[in-house]
C-alpha positions in Angstrom: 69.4 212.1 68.7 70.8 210.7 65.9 73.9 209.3 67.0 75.6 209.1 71.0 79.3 210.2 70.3 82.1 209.4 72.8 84.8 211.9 73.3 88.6 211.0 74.9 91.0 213.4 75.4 94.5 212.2 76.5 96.7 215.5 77.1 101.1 214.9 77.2 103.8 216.5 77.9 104.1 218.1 73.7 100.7 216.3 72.2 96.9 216.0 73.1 95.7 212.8 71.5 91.8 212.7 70.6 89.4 210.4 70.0 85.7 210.2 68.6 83.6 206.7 69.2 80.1 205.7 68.5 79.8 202.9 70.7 83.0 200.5 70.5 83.7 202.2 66.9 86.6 204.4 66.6 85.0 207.2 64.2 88.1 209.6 64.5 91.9 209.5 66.2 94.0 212.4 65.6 97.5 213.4 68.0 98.0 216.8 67.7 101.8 218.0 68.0 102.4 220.8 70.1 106.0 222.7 69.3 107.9 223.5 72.7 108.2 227.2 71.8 104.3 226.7 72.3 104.3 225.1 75.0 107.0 226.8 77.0 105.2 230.2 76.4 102.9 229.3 79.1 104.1 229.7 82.8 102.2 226.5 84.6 100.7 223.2 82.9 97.7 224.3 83.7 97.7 227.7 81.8 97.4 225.8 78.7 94.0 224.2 78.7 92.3 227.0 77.0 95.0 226.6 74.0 94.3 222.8 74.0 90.9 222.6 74.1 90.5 224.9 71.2 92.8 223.0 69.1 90.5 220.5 69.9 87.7 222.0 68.8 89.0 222.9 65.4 90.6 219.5 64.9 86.6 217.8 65.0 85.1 220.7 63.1 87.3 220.1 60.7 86.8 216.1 60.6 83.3 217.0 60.2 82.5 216.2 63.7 79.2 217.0 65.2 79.9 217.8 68.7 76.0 218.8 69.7 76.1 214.6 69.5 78.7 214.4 72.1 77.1 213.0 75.2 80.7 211.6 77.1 83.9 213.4 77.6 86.4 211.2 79.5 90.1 213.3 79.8 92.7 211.4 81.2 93.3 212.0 84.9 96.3 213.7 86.3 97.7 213.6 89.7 94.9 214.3 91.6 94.6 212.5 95.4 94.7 208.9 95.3 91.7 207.1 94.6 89.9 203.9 94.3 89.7 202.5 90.7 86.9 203.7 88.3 85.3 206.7 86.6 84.7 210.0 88.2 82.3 212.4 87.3 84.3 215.7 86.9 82.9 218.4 90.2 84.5 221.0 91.6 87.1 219.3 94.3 88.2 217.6 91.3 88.7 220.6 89.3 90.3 222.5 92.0 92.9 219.4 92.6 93.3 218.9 89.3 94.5 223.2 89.0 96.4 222.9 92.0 98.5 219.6 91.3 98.3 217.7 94.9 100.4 215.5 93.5 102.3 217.3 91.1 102.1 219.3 87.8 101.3 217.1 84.8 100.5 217.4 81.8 98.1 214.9 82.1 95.9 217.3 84.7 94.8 219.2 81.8 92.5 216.2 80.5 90.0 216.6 83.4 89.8 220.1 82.9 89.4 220.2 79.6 87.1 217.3 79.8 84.7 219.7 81.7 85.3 222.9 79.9 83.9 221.4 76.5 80.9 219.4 78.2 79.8 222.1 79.7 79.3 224.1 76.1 77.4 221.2 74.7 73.5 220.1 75.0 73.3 217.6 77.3 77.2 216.1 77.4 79.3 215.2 81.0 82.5 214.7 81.8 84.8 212.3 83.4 88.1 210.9 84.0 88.8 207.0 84.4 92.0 205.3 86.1 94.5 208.0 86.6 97.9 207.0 87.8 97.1 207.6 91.3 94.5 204.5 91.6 95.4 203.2 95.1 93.7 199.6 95.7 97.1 198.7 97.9 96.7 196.7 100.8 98.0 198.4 104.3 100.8 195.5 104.6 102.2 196.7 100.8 102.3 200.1 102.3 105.3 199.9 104.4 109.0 200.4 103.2 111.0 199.6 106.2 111.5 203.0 107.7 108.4 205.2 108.8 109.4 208.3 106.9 109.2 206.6 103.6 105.7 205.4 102.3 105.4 203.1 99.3 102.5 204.9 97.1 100.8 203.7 94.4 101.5 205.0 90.6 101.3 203.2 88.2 99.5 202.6 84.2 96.4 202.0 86.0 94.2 203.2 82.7 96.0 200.2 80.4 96.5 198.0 83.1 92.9 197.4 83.9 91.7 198.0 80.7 94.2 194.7 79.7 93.0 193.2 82.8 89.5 193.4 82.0 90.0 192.6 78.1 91.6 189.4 79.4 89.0 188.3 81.4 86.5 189.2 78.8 88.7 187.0 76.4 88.5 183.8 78.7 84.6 183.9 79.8 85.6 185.3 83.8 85.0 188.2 85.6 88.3 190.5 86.0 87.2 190.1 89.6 87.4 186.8 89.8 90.6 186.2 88.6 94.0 186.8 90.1 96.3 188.3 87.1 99.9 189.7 87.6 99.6 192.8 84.4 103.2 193.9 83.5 102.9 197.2 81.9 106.3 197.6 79.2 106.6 201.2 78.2 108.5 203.8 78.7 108.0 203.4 82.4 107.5 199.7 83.7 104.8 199.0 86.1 104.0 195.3 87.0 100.7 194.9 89.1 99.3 192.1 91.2 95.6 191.9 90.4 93.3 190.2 93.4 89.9 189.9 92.3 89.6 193.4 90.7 92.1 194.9 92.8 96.0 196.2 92.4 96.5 195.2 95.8 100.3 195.8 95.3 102.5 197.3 92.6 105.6 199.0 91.7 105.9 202.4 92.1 106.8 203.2 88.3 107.4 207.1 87.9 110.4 207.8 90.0 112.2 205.1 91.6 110.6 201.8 92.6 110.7 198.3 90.2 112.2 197.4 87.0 114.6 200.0 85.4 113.1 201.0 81.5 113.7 203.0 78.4 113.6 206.1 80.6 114.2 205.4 84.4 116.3 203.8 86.9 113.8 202.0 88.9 115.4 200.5 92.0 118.7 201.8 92.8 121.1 200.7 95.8 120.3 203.1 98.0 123.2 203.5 100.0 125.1 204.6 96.9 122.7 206.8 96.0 122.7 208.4 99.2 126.8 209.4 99.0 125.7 210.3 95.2 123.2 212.9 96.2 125.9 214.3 98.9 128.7 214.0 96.7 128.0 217.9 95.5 128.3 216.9 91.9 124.4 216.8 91.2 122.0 219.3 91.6 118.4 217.8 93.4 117.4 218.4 89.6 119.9 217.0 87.9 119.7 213.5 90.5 115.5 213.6 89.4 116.3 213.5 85.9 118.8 210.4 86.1 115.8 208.6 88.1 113.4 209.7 85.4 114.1 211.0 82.1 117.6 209.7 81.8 117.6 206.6 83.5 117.4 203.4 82.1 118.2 202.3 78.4 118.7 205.8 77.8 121.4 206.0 81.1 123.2 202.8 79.8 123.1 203.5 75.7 121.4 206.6 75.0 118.4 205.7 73.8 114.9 205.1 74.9 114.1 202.9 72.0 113.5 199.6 73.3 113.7 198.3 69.7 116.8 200.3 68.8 118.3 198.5 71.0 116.7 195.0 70.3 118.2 196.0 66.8 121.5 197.1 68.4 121.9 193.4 70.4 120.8 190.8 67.5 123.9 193.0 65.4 126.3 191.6 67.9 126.4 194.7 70.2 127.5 192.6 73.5 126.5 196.2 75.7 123.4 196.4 74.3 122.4 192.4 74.8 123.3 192.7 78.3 121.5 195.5 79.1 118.5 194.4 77.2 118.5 191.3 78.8 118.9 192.9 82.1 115.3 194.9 81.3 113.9 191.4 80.7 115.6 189.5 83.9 114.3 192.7 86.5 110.9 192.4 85.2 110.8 188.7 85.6 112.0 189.7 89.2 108.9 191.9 89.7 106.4 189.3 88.4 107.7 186.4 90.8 107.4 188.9 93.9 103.8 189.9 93.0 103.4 185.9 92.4 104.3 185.9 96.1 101.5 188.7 96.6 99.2 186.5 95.3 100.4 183.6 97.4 101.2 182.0 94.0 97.6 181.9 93.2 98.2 183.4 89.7 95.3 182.9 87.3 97.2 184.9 84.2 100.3 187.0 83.6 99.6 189.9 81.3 102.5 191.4 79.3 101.2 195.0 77.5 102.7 198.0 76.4 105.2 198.9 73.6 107.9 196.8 74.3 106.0 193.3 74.4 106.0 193.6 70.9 109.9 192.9 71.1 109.6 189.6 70.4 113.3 188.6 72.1 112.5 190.6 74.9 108.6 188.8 75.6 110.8 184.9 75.0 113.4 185.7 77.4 111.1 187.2 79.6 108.8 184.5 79.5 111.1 181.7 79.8 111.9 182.9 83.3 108.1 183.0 84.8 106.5 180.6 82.5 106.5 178.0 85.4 104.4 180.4 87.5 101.4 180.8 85.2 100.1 181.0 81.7 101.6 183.6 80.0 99.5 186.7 77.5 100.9 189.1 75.4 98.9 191.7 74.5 101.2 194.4 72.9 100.3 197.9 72.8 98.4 200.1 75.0 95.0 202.0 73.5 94.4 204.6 76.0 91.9 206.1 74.1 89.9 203.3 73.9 90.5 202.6 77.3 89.0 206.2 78.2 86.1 205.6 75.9 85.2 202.6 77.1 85.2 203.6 80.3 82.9 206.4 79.2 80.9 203.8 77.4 80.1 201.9 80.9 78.7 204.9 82.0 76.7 205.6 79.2 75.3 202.3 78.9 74.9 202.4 82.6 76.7 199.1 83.7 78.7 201.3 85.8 78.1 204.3 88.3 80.4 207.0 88.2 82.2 207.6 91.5 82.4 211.1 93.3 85.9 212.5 94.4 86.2 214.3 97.4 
């Protein structure tokens, strides 16, 4: 075959970002906008695979694509049961998980399925997911809340967060798993990991109440207050969801989830906006000293990624706080698709075997 062509596919809520690589080169990156009267004239999530994937298609015919040289398809993995760390070969429990939702509808469920429904068309191509948010590496001990009926579960930006992880230790001449590394994920969720020799042995739950608030959710509340709140009758079990997610955060405080809109809005003399931007910065400094304590203050790296550590006032007062615990790394951004492609790339290569879910 002429050339071995990597495919990601990375499905959201209104866009399905793609990806084409040959080897670690990025031959083609498109997001596709989807417009809500599109998307809301499906009934479930999952309804709408057959209109993404052909988008798909017609997006890499049109870039002049050959998809017969396809040989990987890695589609970002939803909220399927909660697994170790790796990349899973797409079979039928996994399908049928991803359909159902076990953990929830999201958008991000349509990757797998996708994934598979465009291998399975081409000559010899197979499909995969890598890292979805429901890696769970915790140790039992990080497991319990304080009362029985409340489990802390593992969530979190487990794609970019080991991808950074492993980038690092790449970067420095280690293995990932021999380091201990505390990875801060900045985005519009915040999730702030403690790495143990390849493991997330502990992190903040970041999608719907657990951590540092962000752009977009509340993070820890006090819980007692929130208890009267959600008996008060003036929310709807709706309505209190969307002020933990979705309207929490910098959007709660100023109304925005532009963490750089409001770096703008504080260094323009906006006293609000300074506090609560500092605030962001001071909780996350919080979260990194607890996982120090995870890691028994055996901290080899701390890891700052995501869109906001390219805030540059946010990543100094930030740092100045946990600089005494560890070197500190920014490396701004997060690459999903390369994450997913290089995940697909192990596979390929074969310096990893793909894992089967059950």
């Amino acid at each position: 075959m002429e050339e071995e062509l990597l495919l990601a596919i990375n499905p959201g809520s209104t866009s399905t970002k793609i990806a084409v690589f040959r080897n670690t080169k990025e031959l083609f990156l498109k997001n596709i906008k989807h417009s809500c009267e599109e998307i809301e004239s499906f009934e479930k999530i999952t309804d709408q695979y057959e209109f993404r994937k052909n988008i798909i298609l017609e997006e890499l015919k049109a870039a002049g694509i050959v998809v017969e040289n396809i040989q990987i398809v890695v589609g970002r993995g939803g909220l399927v049961k909660p697994i170790k760390s790796g990349v899973y070969e797409i079979n039928d429990a996994l399908i049928q998980d991803l359909k159902i939702g076990v953990l929830g509808q999201h958008a991000s469920n349509l990757g797998g399925l996708i994934a598979h429904d465009i291998a399975k068309t081409l000559p010899s191509a197979r499909a995969f997911i890598a890292d979805p948010v429901v890696v769970d590496e915790l140790d039992d001990i990080a497991r319990i809340s304080g009362h029985p009926e409340f489990e802390r579960v593992s969530i979190f930006h487990a794609l970019n967060q080991k991808a950074i992880a492993r980038h690092h230790a790449r970067a420095v001449a280690q293995r990932y798993e021999a380091l201990n590394l505390i990875v801060a994920h900045l985005g519009g969720g915040i999730s702030v990991g403690a790495h143990y020799q390849g493991r997330v042995i502990d992190v903040n739950q970041a999608l719907d109440g657990e951590g540092p608030f962000s752009p977009e959710r509340s993070g820890t509340l006090p819980v007692g207050a929130l208890a009267k709140l959600c008996f008060s009758g003036k929310y709807t079990l709706k309505q209190i969801q969307k002020m933990i997610t979705g309207r929490g955060g910098l959007v709660a405080y100023l109304g925005t989830n532009d963490a750089y809109e409001v770096e703008k809005m504080a260094l323009a003399g906006d006293e609000k906006a300074k506090l609560v931007h500092d605030a962001m910065a001071y909780q996350v400094a919080k979260e990194i000293g607890a996982m120090a304590t995870v890691l028994k203050g055996e901290v080899d790296a701390i890891l700052l990624t995501g869109g906001i550590a390219y805030g540059k006032p946010f990543v100094e007062i930030l740092t100045e706080r946990i600089r005494h615990i560890s070197p500190v790394y920014v490396y701004p951004g997060e690459d999903e698709m390369r994450a997913l492609a290089m995940n697909g790339l192990m596979v390929l290569k074969g310096e990893t075997e793909p894992l089967v879910y059950q």
